[in-house]
C-alpha positions as CSV (number, residue, x, y, z in Angstrom):
1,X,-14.4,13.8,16.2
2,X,-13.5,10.7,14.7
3,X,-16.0,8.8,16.6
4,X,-13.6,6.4,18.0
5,X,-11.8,4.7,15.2
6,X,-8.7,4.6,13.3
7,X,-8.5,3.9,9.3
8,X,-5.2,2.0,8.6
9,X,-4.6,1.6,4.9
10,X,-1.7,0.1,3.0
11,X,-0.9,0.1,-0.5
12,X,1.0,-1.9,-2.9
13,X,1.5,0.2,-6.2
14,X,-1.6,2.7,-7.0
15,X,-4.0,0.0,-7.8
16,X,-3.8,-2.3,-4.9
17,X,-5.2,-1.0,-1.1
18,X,-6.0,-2.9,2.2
19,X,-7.2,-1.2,5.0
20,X,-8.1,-1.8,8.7
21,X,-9.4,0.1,11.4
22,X,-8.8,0.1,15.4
23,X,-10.1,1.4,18.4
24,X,-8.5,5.2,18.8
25,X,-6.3,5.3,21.5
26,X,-7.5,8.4,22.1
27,X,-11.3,7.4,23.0
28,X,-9.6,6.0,26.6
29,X,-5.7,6.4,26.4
30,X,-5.7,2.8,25.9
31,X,-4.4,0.2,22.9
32,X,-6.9,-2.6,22.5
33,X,-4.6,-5.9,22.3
34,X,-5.2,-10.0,22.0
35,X,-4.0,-12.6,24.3
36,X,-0.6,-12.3,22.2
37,X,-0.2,-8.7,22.9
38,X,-0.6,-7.9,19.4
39,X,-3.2,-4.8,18.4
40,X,-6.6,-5.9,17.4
41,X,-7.9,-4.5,14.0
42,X,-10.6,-5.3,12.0
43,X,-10.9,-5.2,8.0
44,X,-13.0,-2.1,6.7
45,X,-14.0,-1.3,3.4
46,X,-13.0,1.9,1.7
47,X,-15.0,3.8,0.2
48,X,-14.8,5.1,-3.8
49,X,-12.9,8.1,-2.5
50,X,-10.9,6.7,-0.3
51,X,-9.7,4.2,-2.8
52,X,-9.1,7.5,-5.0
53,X,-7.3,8.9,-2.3
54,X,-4.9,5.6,-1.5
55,X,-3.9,5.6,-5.6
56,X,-2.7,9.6,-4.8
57,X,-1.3,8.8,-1.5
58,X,0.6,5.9,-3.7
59,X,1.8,8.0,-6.8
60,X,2.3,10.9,-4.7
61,X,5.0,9.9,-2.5
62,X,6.6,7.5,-5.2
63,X,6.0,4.4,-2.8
64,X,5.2,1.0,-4.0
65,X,4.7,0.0,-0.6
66,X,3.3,1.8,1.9
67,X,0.5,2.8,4.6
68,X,-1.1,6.0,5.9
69,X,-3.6,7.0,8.3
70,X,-7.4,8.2,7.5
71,X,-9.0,9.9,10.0
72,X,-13.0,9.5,9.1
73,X,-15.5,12.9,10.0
74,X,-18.0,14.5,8.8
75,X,-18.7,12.3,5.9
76,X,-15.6,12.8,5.0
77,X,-11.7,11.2,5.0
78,X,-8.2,12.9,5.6
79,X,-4.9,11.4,5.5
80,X,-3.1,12.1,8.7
81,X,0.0,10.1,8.1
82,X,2.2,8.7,5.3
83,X,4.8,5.8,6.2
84,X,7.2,4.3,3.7
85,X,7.4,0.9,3.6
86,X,4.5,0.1,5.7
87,X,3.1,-3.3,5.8
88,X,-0.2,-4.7,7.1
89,X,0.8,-6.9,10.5
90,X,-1.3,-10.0,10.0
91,X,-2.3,-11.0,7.0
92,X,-1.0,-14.0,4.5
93,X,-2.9,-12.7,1.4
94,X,-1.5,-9.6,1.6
95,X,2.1,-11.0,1.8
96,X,1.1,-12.9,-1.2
97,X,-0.4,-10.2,-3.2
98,X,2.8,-7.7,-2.0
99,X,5.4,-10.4,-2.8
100,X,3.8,-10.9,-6.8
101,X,3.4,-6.7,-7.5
102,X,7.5,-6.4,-6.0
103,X,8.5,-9.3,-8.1
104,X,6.7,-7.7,-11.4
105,X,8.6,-4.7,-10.1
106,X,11.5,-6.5,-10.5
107,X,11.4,-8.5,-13.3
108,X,10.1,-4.9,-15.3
109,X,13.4,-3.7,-14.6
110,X,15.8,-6.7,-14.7
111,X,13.8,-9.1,-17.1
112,X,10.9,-7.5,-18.8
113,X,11.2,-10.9,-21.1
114,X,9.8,-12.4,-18.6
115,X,7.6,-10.5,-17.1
116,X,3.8,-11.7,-16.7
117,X,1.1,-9.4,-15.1
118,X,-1.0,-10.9,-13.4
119,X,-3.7,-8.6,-11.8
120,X,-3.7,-8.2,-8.0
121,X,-7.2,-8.6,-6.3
122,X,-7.7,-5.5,-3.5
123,X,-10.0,-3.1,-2.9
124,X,-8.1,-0.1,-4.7
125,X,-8.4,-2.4,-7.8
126,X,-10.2,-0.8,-10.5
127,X,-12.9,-3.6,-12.0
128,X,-12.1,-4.9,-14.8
129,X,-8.3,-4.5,-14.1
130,X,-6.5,-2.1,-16.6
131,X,-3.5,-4.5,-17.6
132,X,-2.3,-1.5,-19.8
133,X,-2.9,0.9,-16.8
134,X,-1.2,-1.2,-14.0
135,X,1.8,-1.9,-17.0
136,X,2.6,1.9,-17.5
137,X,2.3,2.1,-13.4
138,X,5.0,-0.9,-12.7
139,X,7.3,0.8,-15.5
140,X,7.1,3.9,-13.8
141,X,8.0,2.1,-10.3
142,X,10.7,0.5,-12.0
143,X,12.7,3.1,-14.0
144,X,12.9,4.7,-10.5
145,X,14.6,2.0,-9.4
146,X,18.9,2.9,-9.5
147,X,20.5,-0.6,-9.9
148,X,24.3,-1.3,-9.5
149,X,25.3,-2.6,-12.5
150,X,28.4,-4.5,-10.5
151,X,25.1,-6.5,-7.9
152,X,22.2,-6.4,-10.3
153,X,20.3,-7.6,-7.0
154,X,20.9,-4.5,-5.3
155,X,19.0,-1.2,-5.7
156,X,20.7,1.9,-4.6
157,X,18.3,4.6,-3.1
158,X,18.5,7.7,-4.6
159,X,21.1,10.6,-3.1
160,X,19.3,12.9,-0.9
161,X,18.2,16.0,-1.7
């Protein structure tokens, strides 16, 4: 038993994490929602392990950007669910905070000249940041990334396996 709540958590990179939780649908079948029809959540710290867990999830499945569920029990937490490109539906900080780790993503790749890190404030962050850490991490990101050399805008994705 979860007693009745959903962990959502999102990361940007291994060293960034949000994370909010909602009632389970499962509890009564239904989705608690706002006047705008839009799913209410509610911010939720993670814990030590947790944030541990989010870094993995992150460098695990190669994703900048993504979210996965945490089911919590026990005194204990288990990732459920990992979705690509996941972003958190509400929230103008972490646009902000997404938008600045994709652009040092970027610029690591295309312009490393000009390329100033700036560290991202989340609760995955380790304290103080690692600059030489969270470097080494947004090189990684970026030699993954396959640019066309013909649209050096445009990232090809990998063939499939």
């Amino acid at each position: 038993p979860t007693e009745g709540t959903d962990v959502k958590v999102y990361t940007i990179g291994p060293q960034y994490a949000h994370a909010e939780a909602r009632k389970s649908p499962a509890v009564d079948g239904k989705v608690q929602r706002d006047r705008h029809g839009k799913e209410i959540r509610y911010p939720v710290m993670l814990t030590a392990e947790e944030k541990q867990i989010a870094r993995k999830v992150s460098l695990a499945f190669k994703q900048c950007v993504c979210g996965f569920d945490l089911l919590r029990t026990g005194g204990r937490s288990y990732v459920c669910d990992v979705n690509g490109w996941s972003f958190v539906k509400n929230s103008n900080k972490y646009f902000d905070d997404c938008a600045r780790f994709m652009r040092e993503v970027i610029l690591q790749k295309l312009a490393p000249d000009r390329l100033i890190l700036r560290p991202l404030v989340g609760d995955a962050s380790p304290s103080p940041v690692d600059v030489a850490s969270a470097s080494s991490e947004i090189q990684n990101f970026a030699s993954d990334l396959d640019l066309d050399p013909e649209k050096p805008h445009v990232a090809r994705l990998p063939p499939s396996p």
